[in-house]
N, C-alpha and C positions, 0 to 999 in steps of 0.2 A: 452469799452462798460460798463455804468453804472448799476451795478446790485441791486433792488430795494427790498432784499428781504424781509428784516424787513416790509416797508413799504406794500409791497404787500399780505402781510400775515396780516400785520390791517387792509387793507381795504377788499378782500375778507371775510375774518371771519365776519365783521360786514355786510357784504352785507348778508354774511347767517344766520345773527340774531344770530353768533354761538360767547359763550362766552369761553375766554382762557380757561378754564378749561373743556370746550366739546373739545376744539379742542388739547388740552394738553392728555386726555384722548384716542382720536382718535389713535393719533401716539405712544403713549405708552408716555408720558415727563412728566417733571411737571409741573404747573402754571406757575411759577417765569420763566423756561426755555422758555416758549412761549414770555411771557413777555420781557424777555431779546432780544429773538430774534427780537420782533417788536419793542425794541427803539434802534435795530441795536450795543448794549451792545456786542451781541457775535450772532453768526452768526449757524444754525443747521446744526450736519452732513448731507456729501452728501447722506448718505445710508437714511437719513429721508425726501428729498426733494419729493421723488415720493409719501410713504403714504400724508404727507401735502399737498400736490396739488389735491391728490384723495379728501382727506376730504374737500377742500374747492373749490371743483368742478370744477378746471382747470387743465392746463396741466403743465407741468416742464418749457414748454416756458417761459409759460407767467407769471410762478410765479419766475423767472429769468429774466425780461424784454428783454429775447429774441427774434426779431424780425424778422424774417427771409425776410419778404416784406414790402417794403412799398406802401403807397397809391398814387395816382397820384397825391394827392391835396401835400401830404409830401414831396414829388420828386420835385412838384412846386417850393415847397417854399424852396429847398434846390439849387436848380437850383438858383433863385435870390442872395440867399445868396452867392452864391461860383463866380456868376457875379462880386459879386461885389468884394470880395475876391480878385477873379483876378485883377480888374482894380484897388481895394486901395492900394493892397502890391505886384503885381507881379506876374511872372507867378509861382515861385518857391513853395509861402505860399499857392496858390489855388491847385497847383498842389499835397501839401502835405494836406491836408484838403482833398481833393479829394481822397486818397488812404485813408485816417484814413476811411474815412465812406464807400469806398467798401471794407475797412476790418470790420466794423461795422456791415453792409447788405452785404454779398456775395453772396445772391442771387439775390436781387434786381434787374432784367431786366433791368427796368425803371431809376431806376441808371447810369445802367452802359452804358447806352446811353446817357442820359445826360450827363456823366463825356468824353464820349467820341467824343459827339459833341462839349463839352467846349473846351478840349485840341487840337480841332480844329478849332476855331472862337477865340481862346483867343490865339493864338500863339507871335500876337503885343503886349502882357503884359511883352512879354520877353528882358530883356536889349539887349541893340547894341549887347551889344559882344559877346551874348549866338545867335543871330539870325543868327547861319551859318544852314546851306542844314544840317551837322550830324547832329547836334538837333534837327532841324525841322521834320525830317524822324524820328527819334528818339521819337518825341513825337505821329506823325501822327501813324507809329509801335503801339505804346499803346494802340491809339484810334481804330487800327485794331484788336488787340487782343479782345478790350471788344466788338466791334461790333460781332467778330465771337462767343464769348461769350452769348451775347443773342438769338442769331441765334440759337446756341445746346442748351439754354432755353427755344427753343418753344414755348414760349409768342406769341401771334399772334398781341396781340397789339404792338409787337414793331420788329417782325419780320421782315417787309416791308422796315421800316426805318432803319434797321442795315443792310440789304441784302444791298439796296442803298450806305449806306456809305462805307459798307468794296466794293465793285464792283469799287465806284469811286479810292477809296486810291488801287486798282491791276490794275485799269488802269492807272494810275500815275506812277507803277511799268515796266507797260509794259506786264501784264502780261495777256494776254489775253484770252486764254483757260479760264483763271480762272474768268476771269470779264465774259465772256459769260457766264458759267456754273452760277453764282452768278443771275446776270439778268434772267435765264433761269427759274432759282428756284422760282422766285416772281410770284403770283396766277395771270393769264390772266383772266382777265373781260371781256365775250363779249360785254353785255351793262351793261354804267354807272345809278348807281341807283342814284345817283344826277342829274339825268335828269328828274328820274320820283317821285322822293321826294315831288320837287315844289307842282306836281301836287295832290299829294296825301293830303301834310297839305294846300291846297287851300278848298281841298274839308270837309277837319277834321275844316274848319274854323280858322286855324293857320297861319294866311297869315302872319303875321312879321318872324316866323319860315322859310317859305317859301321865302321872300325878303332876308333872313340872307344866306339861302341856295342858290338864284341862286347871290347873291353877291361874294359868296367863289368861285363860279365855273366858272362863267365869269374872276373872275382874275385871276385863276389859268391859265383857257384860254390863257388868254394874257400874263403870264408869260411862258407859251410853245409857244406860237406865237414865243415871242421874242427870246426865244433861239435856236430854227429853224431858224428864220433868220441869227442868230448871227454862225448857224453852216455851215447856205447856203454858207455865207459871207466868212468863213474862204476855204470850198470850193473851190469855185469863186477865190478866192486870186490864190489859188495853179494852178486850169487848167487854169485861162481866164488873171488873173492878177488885177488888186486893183482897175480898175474901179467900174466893177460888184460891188463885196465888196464892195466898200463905197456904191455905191446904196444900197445896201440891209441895208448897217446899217443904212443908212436914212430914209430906209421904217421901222427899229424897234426903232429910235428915233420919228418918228412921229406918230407911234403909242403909244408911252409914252407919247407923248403930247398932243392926241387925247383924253383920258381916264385920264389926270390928271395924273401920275404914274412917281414917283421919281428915282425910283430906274433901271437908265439909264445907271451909271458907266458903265456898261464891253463895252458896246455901242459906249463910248465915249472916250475911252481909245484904245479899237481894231481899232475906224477911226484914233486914231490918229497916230498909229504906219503905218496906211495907205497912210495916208497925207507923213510921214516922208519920208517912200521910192520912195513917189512919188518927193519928195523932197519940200514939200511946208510948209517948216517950219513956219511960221509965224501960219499959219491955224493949223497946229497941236497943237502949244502951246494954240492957243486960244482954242482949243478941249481940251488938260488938264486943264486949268482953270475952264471951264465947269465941267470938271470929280472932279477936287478937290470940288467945289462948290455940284456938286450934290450927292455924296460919305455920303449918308444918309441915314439913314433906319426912316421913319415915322412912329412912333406908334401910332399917331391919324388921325385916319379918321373919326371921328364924325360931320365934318362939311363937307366931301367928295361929289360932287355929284351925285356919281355911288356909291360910298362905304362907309355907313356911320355908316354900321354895323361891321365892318372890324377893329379888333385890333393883334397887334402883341406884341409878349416879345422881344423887345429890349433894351437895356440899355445902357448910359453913358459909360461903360466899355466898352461894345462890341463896342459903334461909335468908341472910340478911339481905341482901340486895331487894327480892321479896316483901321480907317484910315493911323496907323503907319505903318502895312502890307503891304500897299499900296503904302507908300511912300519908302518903302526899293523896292518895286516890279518897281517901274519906273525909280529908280537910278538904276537898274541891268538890267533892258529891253535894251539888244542892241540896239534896233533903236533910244532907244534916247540919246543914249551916245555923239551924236555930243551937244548935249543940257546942259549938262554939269556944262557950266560954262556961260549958260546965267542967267544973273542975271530975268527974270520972271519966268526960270523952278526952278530956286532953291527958289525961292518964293514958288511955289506951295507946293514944297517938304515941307518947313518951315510950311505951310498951314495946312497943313495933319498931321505932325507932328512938332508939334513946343516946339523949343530949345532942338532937341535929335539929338544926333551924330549918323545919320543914317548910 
């Protein structure tokens, strides 16, 4: 952490019109000793930091650029940065960037969610040979510590979405008592106030407000649609058998096509491991092809016809990282192992990841 003191002791003092030798006087020093300290020559005892910061009406924090939080626009813009981190050098150098600055900000909520959802969506930045199950757990572990971390921070803005992540990484675990208890703790809404929003900036005269407002909630819509179906489906599979499922995942492919919406993959990948036990290989692989082609996150919807208010943070790093995930997750899927060694599934593989020793 860079400490600014010199500097922060020139710019206070002139913010209070106050000259070296008021503020030399204040603390008991002399000129030249102020002096020195603010062209960082020599630095004041710590027993002098508390009077200097009274006299120039802050606190010991901030006249030690101690930050204890940051803001959501700083979290932003740190977030981008550590994207790309991941994706130009690795998962190693993001990963060490990532603990420099939660040891920078230890309090930072908003942080430590970020760093936690990265070390989850960036797992693909990791070379072949680090990508076994220990490390993978190993890094997902981290990501539960800092979830459970902002949780006993009581942040409310970030409560919701730490409850969710650490619930999913204990049912990964198996752990169930503990994912119920986790789910249990998240605040029930009877009714959603994104229903009566619309109506309320209609009436304030806010109608683009309003258009932005029921855009978000119709997708979200359709993004629980789809995973109800997709949960129907896996259902279906276990009592009735893989007809059902494939229906159902056709009824949540056609609603992606219904509404424009890209983001199909789990869709197109669960028929296909459906087709495989039905044994209809040819149809399966043409369903990965699909899956490799559509393994996309859209960031622009500006020219959307339902969503054109609609933007997402995705990035270059995360498609590929993704995509590499992806492509180790279909060489390890039993059902396509008989697929192997056809030359269009390893095309796909190549597809998703290309020239990496998956």
């Amino acid at each position: 952490m860079e400490l600014k003191i010199g500097e922060n002791i020139s710019r206070y003092r002139r913010e209070r019109h106050m000259t070296q030798e008021q503020l030399a006087r204040s603390v008991g020093v002399s000129p030249p000793a102020v002096s020195k300290w603010e062209t960082e020559s020599s630095y004041p005892d710590v027993t002098l930091l508390s009077p200097i910061a009274r006299a120039l009406g802050i606190t010991v924090d901030i006249l030690l650029s101690f930050q204890e939080e940051l803001t959501e626009e700083e979290v932003d813009s740190l977030y981008r940065e550590l994207q790309g981190l991941f994706g130009s050098r690795g998962f190693s150098a993001g990963q060490q960037r990532c603990e420099e600055l939660l040891h920078e900000y230890p309090n930072s909520a908003g942080l430590k969610l970020t760093v936690g959802g990265l070390y989850q969506t960036m797992l693909g930045t990791l070379p072949s040979e680090e990508l076994t199950e220990e490390r993978v757990q190993e890094i997902l572990r981290l990501a539960a510590q800092l979830y459970s971390q902002v949780r006993a921070s009581g942040d409310p803005r970030y409560f919701a979405a730490a409850t969710v992540g650490l619930a999913a990484f204990r049912l990964s675990e198996n752990r169930l008592e503990e994912t119920e208890a986790l789910l249990d703790s998240l605040p029930k809404v009877e009714i959603d106030p994104n229903e009566l929003y619309p109506s309320l900036y209609l009436a304030q005269g806010k109608s683009e407000q309003a258009e932005k407002l029921l855009e978000a909630h119709l997708f979200q819509l359709l993004r629980s649609a789809s995973l109800a179906l997709h949960s129907l489906a896996s259902l279906s599979q276990e009592r009735d058998g893989t007809d059902r499922a494939l229906f159902l995942c056709g009824l949540s492919l056609r609603l992606a096509e219904l509404f424009d919406l890209e983001d199909v993959s789990g869709e197109l990948e669960y028929s296909a491991v459906l087709l495989m036990k039905q044994g209809r290989t040819r149809e399966a692989v043409d369903r990965l092809e699909q899956y490799a082609e559509k393994l996309a996150f859209r960031t622009d919807y500006s020219s959307h016809p339902i969503f054109p208010h609609l933007s997402f943070r995705t990035s270059p790093e995360k498609l590929d990282s993704s995509r590499r995930m992806a492509a180790k997750a279909l060489e390890l899927t039993p059902a396509f192992e008989p697929l192997q060694k056809e030359p269009r599934f390893r095309d796909i593989l190549e597809k998703l990841a290309p020239s990496s020793a998956l």
